[in-house]
mmCIF file of the N, C-alpha and C atoms, coordinates in Angstrom:
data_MODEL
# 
_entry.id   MODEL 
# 
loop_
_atom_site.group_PDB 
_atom_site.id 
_atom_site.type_symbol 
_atom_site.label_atom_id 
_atom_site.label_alt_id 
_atom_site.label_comp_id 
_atom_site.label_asym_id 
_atom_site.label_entity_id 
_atom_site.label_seq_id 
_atom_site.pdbx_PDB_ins_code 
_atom_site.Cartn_x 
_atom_site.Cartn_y 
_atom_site.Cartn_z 
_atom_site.occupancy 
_atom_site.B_iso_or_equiv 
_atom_site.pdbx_formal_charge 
_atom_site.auth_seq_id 
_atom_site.auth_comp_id 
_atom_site.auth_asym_id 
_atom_site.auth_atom_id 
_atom_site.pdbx_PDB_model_num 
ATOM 1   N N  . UNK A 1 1  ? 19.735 -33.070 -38.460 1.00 0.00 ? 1  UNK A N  1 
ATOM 2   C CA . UNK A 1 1  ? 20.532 -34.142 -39.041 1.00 0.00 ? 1  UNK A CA 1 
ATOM 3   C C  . UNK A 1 1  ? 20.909 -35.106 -37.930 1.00 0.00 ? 1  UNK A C  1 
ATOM 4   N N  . UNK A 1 2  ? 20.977 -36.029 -37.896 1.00 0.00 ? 2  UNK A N  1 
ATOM 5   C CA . UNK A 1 2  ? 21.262 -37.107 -37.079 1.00 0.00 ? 2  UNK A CA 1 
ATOM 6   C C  . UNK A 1 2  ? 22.540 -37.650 -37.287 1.00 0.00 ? 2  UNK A C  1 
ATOM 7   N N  . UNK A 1 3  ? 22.409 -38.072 -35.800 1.00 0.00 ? 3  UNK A N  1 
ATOM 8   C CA . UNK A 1 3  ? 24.636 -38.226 -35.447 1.00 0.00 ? 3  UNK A CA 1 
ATOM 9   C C  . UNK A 1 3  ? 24.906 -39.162 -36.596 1.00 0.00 ? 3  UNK A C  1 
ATOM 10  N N  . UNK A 1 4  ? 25.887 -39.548 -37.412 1.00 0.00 ? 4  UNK A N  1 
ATOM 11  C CA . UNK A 1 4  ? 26.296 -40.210 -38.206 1.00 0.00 ? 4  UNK A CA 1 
ATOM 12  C C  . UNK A 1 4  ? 27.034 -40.760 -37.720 1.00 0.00 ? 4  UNK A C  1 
ATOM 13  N N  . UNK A 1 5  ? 27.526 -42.644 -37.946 1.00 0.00 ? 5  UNK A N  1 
ATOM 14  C CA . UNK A 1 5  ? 29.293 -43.007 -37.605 1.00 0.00 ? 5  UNK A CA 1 
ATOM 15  C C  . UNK A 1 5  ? 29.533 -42.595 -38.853 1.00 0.00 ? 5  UNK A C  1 
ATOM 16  N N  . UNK A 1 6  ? 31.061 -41.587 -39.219 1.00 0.00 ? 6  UNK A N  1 
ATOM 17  C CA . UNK A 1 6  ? 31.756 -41.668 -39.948 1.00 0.00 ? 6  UNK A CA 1 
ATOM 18  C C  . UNK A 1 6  ? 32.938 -42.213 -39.548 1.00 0.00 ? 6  UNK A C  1 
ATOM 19  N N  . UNK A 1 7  ? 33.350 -43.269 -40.150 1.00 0.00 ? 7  UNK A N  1 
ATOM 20  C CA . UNK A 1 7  ? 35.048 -43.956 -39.776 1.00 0.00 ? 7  UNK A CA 1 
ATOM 21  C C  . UNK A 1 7  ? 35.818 -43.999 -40.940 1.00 0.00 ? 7  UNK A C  1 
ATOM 22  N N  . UNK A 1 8  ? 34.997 -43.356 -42.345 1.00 0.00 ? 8  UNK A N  1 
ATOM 23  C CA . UNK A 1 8  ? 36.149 -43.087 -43.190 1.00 0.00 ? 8  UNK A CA 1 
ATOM 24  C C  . UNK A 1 8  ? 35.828 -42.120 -44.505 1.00 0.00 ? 8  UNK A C  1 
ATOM 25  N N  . UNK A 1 9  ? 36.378 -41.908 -45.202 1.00 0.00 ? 9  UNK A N  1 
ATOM 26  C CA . UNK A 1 9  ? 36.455 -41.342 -46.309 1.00 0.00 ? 9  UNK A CA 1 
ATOM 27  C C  . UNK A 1 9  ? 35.315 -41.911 -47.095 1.00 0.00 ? 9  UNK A C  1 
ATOM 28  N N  . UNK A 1 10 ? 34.574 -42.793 -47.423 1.00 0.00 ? 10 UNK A N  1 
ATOM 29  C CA . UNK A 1 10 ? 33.681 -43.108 -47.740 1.00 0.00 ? 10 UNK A CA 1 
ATOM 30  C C  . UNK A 1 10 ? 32.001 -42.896 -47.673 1.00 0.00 ? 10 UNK A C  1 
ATOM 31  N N  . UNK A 1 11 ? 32.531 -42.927 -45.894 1.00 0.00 ? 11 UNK A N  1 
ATOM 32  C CA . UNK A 1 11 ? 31.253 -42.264 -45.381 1.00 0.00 ? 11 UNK A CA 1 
ATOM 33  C C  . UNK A 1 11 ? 30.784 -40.933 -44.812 1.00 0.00 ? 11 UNK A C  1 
ATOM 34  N N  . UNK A 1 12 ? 32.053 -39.865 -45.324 1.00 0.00 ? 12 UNK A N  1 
ATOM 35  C CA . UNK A 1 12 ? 32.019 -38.504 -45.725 1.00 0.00 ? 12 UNK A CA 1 
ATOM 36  C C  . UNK A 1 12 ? 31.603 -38.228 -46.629 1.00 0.00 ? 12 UNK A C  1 
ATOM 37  N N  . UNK A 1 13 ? 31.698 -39.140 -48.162 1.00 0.00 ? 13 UNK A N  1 
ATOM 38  C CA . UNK A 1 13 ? 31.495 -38.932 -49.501 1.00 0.00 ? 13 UNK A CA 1 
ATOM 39  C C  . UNK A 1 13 ? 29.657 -38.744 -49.387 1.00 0.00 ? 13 UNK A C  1 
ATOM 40  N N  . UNK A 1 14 ? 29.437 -39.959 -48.845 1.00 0.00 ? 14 UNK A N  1 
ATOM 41  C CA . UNK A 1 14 ? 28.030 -40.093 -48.677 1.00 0.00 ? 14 UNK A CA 1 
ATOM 42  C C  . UNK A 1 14 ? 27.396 -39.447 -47.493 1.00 0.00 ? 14 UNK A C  1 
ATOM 43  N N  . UNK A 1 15 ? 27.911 -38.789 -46.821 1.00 0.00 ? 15 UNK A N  1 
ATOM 44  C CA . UNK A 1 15 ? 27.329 -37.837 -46.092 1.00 0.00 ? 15 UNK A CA 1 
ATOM 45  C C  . UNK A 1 15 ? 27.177 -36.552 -46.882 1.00 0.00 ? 15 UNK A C  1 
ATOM 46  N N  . UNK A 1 16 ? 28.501 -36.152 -47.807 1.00 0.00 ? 16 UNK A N  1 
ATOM 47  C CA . UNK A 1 16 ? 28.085 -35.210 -48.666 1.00 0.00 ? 16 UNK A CA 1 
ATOM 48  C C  . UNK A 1 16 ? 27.073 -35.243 -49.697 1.00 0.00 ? 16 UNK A C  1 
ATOM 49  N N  . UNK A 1 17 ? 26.820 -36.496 -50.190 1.00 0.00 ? 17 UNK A N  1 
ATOM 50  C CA . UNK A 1 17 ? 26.310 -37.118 -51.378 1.00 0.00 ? 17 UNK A CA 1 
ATOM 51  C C  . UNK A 1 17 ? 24.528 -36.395 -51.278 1.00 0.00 ? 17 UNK A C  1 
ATOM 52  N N  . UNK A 1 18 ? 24.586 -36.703 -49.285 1.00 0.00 ? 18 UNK A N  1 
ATOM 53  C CA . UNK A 1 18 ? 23.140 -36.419 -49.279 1.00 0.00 ? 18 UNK A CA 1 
ATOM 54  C C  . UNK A 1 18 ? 22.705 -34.635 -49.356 1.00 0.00 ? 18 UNK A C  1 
ATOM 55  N N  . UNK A 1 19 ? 23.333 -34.238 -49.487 1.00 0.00 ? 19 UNK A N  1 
ATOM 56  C CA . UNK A 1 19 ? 23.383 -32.971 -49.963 1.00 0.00 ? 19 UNK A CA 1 
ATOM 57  C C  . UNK A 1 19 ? 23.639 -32.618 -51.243 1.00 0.00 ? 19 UNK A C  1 
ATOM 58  N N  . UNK A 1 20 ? 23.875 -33.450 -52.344 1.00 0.00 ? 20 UNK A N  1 
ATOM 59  C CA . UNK A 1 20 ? 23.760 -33.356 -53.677 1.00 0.00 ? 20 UNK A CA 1 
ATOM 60  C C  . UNK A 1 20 ? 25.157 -32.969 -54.058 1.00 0.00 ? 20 UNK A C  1 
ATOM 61  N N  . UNK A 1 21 ? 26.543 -32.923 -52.860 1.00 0.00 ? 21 UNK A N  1 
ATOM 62  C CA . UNK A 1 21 ? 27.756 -32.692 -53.180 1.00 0.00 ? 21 UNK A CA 1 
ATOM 63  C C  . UNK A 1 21 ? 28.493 -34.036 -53.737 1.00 0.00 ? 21 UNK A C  1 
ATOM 64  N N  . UNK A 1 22 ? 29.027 -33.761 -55.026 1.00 0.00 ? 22 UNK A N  1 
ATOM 65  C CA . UNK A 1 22 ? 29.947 -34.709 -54.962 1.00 0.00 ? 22 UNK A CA 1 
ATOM 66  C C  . UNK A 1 22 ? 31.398 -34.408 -55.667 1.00 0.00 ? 22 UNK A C  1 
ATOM 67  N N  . UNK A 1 23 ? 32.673 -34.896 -55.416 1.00 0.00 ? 23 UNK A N  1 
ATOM 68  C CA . UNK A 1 23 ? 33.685 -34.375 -55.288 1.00 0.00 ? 23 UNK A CA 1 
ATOM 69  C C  . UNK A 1 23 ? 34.708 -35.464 -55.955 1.00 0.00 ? 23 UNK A C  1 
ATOM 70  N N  . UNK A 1 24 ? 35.001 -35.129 -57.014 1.00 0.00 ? 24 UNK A N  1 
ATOM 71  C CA . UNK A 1 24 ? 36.202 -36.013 -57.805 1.00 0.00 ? 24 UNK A CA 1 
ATOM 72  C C  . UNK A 1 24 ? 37.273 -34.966 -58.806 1.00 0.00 ? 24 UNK A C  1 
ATOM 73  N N  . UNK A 1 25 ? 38.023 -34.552 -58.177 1.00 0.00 ? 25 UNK A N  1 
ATOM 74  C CA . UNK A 1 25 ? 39.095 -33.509 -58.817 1.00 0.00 ? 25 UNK A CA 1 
ATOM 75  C C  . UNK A 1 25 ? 40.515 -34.309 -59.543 1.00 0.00 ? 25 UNK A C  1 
ATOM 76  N N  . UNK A 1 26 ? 40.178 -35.050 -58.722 1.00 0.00 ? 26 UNK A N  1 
ATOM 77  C CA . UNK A 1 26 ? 41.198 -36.501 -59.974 1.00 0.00 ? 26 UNK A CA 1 
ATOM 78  C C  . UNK A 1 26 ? 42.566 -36.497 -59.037 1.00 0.00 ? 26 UNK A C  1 
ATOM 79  N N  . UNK A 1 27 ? 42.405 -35.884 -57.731 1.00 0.00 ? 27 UNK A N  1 
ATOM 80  C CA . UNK A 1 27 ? 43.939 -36.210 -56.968 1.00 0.00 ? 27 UNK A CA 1 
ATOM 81  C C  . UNK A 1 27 ? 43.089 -36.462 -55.647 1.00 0.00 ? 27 UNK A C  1 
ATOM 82  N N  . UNK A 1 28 ? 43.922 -37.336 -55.314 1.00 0.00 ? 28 UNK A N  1 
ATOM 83  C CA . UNK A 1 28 ? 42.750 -38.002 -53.950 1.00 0.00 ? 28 UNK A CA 1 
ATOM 84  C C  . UNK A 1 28 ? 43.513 -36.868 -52.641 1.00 0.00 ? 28 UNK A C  1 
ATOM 85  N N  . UNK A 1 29 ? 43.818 -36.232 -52.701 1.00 0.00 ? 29 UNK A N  1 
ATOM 86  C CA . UNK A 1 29 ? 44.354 -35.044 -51.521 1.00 0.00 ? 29 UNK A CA 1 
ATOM 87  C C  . UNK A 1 29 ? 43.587 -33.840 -51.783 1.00 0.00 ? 29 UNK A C  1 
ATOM 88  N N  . UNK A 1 30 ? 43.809 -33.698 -52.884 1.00 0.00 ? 30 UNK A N  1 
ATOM 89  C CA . UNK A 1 30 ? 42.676 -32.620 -53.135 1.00 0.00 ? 30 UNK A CA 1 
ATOM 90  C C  . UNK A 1 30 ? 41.555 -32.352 -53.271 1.00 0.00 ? 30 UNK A C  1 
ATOM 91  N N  . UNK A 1 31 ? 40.923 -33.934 -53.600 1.00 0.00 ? 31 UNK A N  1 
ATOM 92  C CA . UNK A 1 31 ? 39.273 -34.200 -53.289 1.00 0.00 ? 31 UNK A CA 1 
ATOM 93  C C  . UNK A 1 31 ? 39.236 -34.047 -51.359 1.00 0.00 ? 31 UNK A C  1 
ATOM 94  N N  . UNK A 1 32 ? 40.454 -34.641 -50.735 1.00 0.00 ? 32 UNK A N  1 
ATOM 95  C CA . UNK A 1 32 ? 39.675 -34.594 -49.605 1.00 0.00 ? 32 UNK A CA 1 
ATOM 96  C C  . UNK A 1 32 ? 39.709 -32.966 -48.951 1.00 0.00 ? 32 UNK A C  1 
ATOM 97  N N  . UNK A 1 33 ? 41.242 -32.493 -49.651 1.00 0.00 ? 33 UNK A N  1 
ATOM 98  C CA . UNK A 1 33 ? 40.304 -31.047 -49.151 1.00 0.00 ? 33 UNK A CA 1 
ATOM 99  C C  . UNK A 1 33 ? 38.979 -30.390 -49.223 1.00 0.00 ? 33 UNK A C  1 
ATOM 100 N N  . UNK A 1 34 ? 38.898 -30.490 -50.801 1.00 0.00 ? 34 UNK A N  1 
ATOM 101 C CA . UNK A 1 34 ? 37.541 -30.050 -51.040 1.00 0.00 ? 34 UNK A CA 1 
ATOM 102 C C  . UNK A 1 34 ? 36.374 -30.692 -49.938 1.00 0.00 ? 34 UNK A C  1 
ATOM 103 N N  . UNK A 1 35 ? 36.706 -31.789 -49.760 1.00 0.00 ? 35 UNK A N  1 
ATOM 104 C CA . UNK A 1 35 ? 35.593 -32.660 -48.844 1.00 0.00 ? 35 UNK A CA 1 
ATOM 105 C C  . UNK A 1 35 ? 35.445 -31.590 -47.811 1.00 0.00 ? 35 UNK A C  1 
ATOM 106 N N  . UNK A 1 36 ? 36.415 -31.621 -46.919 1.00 0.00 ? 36 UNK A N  1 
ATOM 107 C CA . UNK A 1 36 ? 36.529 -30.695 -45.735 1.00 0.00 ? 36 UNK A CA 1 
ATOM 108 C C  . UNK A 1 36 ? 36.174 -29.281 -45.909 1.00 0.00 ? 36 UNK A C  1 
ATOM 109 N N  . UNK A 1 37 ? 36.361 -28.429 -47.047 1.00 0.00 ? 37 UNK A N  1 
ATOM 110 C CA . UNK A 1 37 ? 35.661 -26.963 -47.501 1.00 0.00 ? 37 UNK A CA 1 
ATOM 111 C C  . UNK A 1 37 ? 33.897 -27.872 -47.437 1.00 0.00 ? 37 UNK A C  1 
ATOM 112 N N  . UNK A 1 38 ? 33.407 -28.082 -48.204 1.00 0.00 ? 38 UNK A N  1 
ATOM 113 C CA . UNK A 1 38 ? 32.354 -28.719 -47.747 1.00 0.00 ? 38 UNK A CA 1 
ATOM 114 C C  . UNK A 1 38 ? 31.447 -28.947 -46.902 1.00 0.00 ? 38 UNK A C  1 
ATOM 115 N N  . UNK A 1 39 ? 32.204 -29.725 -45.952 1.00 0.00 ? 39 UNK A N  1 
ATOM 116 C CA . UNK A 1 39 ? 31.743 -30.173 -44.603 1.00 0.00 ? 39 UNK A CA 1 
ATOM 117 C C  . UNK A 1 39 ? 32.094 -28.788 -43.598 1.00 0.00 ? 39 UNK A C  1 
ATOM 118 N N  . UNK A 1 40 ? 32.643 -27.919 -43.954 1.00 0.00 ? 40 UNK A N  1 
ATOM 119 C CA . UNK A 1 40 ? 32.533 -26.749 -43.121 1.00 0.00 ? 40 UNK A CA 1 
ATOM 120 C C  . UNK A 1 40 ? 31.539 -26.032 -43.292 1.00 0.00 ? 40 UNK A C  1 
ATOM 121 N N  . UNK A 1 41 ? 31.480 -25.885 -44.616 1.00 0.00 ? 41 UNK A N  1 
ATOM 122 C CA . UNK A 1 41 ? 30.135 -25.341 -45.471 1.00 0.00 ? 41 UNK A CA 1 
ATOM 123 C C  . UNK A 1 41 ? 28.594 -25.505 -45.198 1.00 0.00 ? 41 UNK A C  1 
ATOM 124 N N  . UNK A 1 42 ? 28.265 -26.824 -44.705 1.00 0.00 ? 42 UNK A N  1 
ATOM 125 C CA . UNK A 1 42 ? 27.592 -27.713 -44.097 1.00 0.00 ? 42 UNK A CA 1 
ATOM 126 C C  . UNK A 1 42 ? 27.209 -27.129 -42.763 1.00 0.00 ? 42 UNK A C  1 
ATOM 127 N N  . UNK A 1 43 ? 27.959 -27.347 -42.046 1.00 0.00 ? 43 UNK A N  1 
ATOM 128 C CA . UNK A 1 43 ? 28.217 -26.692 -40.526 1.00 0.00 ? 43 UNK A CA 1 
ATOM 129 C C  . UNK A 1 43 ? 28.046 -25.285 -40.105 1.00 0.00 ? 43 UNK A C  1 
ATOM 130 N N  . UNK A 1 44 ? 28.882 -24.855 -40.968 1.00 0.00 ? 44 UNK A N  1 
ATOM 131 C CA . UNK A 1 44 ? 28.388 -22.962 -40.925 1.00 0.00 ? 44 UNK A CA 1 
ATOM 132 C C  . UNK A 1 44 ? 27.048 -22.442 -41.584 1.00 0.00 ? 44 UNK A C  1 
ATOM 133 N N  . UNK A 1 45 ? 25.808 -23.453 -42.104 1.00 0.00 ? 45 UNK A N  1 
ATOM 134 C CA . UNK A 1 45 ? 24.799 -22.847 -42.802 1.00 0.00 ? 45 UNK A CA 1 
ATOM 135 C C  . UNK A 1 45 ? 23.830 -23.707 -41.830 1.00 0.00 ? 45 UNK A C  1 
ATOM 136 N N  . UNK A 1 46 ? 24.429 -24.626 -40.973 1.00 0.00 ? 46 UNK A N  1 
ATOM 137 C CA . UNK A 1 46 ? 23.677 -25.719 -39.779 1.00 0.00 ? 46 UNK A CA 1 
ATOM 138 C C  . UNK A 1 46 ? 23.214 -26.542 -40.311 1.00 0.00 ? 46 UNK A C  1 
ATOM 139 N N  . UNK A 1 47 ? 23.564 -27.237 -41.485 1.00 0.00 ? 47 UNK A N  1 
ATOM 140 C CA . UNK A 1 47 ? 22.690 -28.038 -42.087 1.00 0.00 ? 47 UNK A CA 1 
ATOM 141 C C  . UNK A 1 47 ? 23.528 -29.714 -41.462 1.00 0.00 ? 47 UNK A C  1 
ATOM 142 N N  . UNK A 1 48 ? 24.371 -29.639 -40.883 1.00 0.00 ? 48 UNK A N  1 
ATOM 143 C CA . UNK A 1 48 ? 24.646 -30.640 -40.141 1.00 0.00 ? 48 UNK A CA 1 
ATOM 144 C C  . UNK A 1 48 ? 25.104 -30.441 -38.550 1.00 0.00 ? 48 UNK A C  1 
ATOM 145 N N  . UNK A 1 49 ? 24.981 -31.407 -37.583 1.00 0.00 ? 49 UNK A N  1 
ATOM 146 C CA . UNK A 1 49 ? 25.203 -30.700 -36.477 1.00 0.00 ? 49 UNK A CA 1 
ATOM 147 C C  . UNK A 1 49 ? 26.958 -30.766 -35.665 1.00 0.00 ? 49 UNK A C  1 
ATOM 148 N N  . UNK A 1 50 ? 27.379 -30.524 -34.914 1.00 0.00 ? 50 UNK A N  1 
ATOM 149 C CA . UNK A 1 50 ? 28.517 -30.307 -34.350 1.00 0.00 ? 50 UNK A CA 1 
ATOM 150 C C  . UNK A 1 50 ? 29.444 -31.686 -34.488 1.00 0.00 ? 50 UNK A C  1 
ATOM 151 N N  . UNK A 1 51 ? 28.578 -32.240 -33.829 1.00 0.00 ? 51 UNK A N  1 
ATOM 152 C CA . UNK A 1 51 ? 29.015 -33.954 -33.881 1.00 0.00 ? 51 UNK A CA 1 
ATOM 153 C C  . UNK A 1 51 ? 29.500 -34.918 -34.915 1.00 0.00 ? 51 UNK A C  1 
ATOM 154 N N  . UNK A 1 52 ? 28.424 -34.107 -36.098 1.00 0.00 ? 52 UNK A N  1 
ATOM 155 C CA . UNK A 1 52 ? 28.893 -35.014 -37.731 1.00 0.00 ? 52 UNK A CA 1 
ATOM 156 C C  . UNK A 1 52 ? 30.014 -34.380 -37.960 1.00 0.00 ? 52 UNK A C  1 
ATOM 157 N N  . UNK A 1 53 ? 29.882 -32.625 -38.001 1.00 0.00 ? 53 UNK A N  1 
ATOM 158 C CA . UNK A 1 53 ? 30.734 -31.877 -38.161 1.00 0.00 ? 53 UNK A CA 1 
ATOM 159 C C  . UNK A 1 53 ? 32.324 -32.350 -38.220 1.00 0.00 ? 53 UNK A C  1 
ATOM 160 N N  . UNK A 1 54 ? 32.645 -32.245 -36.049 1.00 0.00 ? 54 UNK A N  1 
ATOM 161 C CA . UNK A 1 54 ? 33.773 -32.838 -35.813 1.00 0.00 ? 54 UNK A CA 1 
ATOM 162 C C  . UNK A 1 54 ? 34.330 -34.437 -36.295 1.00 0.00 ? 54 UNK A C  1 
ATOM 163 N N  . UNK A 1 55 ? 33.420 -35.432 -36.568 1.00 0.00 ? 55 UNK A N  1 
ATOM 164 C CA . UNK A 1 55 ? 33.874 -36.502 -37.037 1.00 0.00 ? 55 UNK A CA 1 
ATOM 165 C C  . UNK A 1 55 ? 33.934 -36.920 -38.063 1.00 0.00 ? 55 UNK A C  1 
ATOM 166 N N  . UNK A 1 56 ? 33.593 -36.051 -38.708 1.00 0.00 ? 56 UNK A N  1 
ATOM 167 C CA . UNK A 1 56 ? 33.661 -35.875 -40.134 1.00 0.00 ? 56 UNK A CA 1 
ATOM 168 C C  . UNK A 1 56 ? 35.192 -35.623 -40.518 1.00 0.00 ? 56 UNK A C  1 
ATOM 169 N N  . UNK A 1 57 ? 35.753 -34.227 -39.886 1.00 0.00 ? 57 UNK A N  1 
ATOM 170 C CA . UNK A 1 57 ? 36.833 -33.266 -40.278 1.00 0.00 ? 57 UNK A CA 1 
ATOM 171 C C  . UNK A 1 57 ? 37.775 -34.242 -39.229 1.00 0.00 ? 57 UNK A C  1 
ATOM 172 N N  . UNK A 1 58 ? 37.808 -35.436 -38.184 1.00 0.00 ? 58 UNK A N  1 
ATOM 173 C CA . UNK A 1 58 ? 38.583 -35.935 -37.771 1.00 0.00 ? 58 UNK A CA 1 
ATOM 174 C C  . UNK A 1 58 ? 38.975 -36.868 -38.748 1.00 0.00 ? 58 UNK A C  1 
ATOM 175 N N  . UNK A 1 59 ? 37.966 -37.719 -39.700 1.00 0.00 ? 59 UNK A N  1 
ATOM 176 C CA . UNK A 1 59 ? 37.964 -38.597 -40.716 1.00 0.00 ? 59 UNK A CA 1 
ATOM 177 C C  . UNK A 1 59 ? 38.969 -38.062 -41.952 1.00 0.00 ? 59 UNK A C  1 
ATOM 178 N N  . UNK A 1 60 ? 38.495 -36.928 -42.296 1.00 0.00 ? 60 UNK A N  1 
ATOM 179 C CA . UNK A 1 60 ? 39.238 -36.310 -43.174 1.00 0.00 ? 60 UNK A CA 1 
ATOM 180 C C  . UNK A 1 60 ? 40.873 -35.514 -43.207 1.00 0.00 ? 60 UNK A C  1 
ATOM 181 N N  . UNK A 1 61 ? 41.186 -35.391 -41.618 1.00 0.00 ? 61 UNK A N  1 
ATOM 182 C CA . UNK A 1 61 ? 42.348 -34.892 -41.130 1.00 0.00 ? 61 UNK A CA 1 
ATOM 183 C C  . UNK A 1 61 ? 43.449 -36.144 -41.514 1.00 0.00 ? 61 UNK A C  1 
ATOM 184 N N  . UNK A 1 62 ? 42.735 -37.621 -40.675 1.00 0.00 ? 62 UNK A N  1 
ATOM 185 C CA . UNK A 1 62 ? 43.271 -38.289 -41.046 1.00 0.00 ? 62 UNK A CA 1 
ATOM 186 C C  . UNK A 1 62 ? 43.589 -38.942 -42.382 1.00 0.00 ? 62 UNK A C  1 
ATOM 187 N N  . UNK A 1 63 ? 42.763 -39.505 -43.171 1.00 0.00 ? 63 UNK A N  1 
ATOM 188 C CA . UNK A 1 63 ? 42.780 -38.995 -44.736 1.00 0.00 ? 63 UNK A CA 1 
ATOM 189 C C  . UNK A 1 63 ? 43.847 -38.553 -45.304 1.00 0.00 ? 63 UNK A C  1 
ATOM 190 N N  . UNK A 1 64 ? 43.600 -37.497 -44.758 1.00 0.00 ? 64 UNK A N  1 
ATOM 191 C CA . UNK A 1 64 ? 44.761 -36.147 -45.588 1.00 0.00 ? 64 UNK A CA 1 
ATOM 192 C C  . UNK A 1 64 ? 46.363 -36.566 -45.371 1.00 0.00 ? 64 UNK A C  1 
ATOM 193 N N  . UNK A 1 65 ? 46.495 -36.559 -43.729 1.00 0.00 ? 65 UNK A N  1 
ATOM 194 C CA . UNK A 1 65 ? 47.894 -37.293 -43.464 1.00 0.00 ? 65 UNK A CA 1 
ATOM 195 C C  . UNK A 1 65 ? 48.432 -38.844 -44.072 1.00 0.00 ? 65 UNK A C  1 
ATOM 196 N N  . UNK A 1 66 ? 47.566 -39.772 -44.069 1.00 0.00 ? 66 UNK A N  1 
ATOM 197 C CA . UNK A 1 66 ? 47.924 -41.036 -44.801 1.00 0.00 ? 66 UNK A CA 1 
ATOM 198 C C  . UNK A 1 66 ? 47.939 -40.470 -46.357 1.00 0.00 ? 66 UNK A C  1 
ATOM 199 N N  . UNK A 1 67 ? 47.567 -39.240 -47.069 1.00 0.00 ? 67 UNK A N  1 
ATOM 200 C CA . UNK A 1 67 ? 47.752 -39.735 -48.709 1.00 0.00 ? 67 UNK A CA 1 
ATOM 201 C C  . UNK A 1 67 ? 49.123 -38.984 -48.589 1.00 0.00 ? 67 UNK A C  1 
ATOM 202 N N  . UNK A 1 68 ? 49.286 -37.762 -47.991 1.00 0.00 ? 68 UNK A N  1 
ATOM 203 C CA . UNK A 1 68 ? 50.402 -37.119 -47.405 1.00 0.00 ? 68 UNK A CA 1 
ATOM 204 C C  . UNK A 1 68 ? 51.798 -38.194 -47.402 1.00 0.00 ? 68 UNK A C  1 
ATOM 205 N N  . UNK A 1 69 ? 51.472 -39.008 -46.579 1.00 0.00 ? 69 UNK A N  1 
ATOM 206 C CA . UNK A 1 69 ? 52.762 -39.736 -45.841 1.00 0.00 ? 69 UNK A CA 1 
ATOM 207 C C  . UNK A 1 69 ? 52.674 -40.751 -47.484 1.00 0.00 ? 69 UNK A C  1 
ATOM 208 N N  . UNK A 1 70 ? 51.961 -40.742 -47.968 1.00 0.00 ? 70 UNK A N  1 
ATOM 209 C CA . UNK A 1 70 ? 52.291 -41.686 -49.422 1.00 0.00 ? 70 UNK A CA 1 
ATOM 210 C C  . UNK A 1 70 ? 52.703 -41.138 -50.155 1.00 0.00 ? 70 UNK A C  1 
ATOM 211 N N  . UNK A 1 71 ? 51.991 -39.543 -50.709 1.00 0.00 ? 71 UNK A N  1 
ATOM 212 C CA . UNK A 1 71 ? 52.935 -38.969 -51.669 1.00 0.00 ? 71 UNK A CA 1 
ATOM 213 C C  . UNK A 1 71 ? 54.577 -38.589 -51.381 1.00 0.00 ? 71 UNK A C  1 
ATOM 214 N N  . UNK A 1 72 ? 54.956 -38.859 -49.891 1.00 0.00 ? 72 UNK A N  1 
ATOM 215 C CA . UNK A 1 72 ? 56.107 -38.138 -49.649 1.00 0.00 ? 72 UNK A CA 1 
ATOM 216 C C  . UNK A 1 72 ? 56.928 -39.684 -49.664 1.00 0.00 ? 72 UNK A C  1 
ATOM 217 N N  . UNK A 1 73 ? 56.202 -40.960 -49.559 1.00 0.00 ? 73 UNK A N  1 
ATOM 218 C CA . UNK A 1 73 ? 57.319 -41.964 -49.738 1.00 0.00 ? 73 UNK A CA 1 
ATOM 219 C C  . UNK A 1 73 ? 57.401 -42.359 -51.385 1.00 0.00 ? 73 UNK A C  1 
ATOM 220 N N  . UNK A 1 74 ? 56.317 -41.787 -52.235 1.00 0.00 ? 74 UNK A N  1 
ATOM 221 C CA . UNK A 1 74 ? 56.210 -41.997 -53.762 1.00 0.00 ? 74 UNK A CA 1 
ATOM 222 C C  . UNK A 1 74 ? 57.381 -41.295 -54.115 1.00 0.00 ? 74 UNK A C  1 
ATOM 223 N N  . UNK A 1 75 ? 57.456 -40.483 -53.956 1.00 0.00 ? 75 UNK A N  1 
ATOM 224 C CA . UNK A 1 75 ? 58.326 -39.159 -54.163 1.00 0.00 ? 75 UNK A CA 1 
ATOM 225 C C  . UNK A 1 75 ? 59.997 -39.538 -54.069 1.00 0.00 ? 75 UNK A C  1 
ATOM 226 N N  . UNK A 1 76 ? 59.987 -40.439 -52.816 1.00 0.00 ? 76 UNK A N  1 
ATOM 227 C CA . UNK A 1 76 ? 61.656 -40.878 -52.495 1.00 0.00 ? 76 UNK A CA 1 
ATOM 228 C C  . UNK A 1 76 ? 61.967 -42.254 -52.808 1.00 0.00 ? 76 UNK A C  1 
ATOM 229 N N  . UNK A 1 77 ? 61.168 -42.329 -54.065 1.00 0.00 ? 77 UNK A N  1 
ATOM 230 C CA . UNK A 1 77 ? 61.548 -43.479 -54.636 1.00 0.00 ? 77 UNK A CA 1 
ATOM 231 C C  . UNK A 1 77 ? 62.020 -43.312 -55.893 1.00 0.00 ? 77 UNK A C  1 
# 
């Protein structure tokens, strides 16, 4: 597999996509977990290499914290 830029949530989707994964659970925190089960999934069977791997799950870490920091200001409103 060849290094990918991933710089967002988008281009995780379609990195999964090319593996015939696709991921819509109807809460955007919980799709990106699933993303990240996934992309580990990916990694532990070698079907992608270290590099997509880590920038992938850096893409998605971040992700996770921005819907995070929204549901918690939705919440205190």
């Amino acid at each position: 597999m060849d290094n990918l830029s991933l710089k967002n949530l988008y281009d995780v989707q379609q990195l999964l996509k090319r593996f015939g994964t696709y991921v819509h659970l109807g809460k955007r925190l919980w799709d990106i977990e699933l993303m990240s089960i996934e992309v580990r999934n990916l990694y532990n069977n070698e079907m992608i290499d270290k590099k997509t791997f880590i920038n992938a799950q850096l893409v998605l870490k971040s992700e996770h914290r921005k819907e995070e920091h929204k549901d918690k200001e939705e919440k205190e409103r």
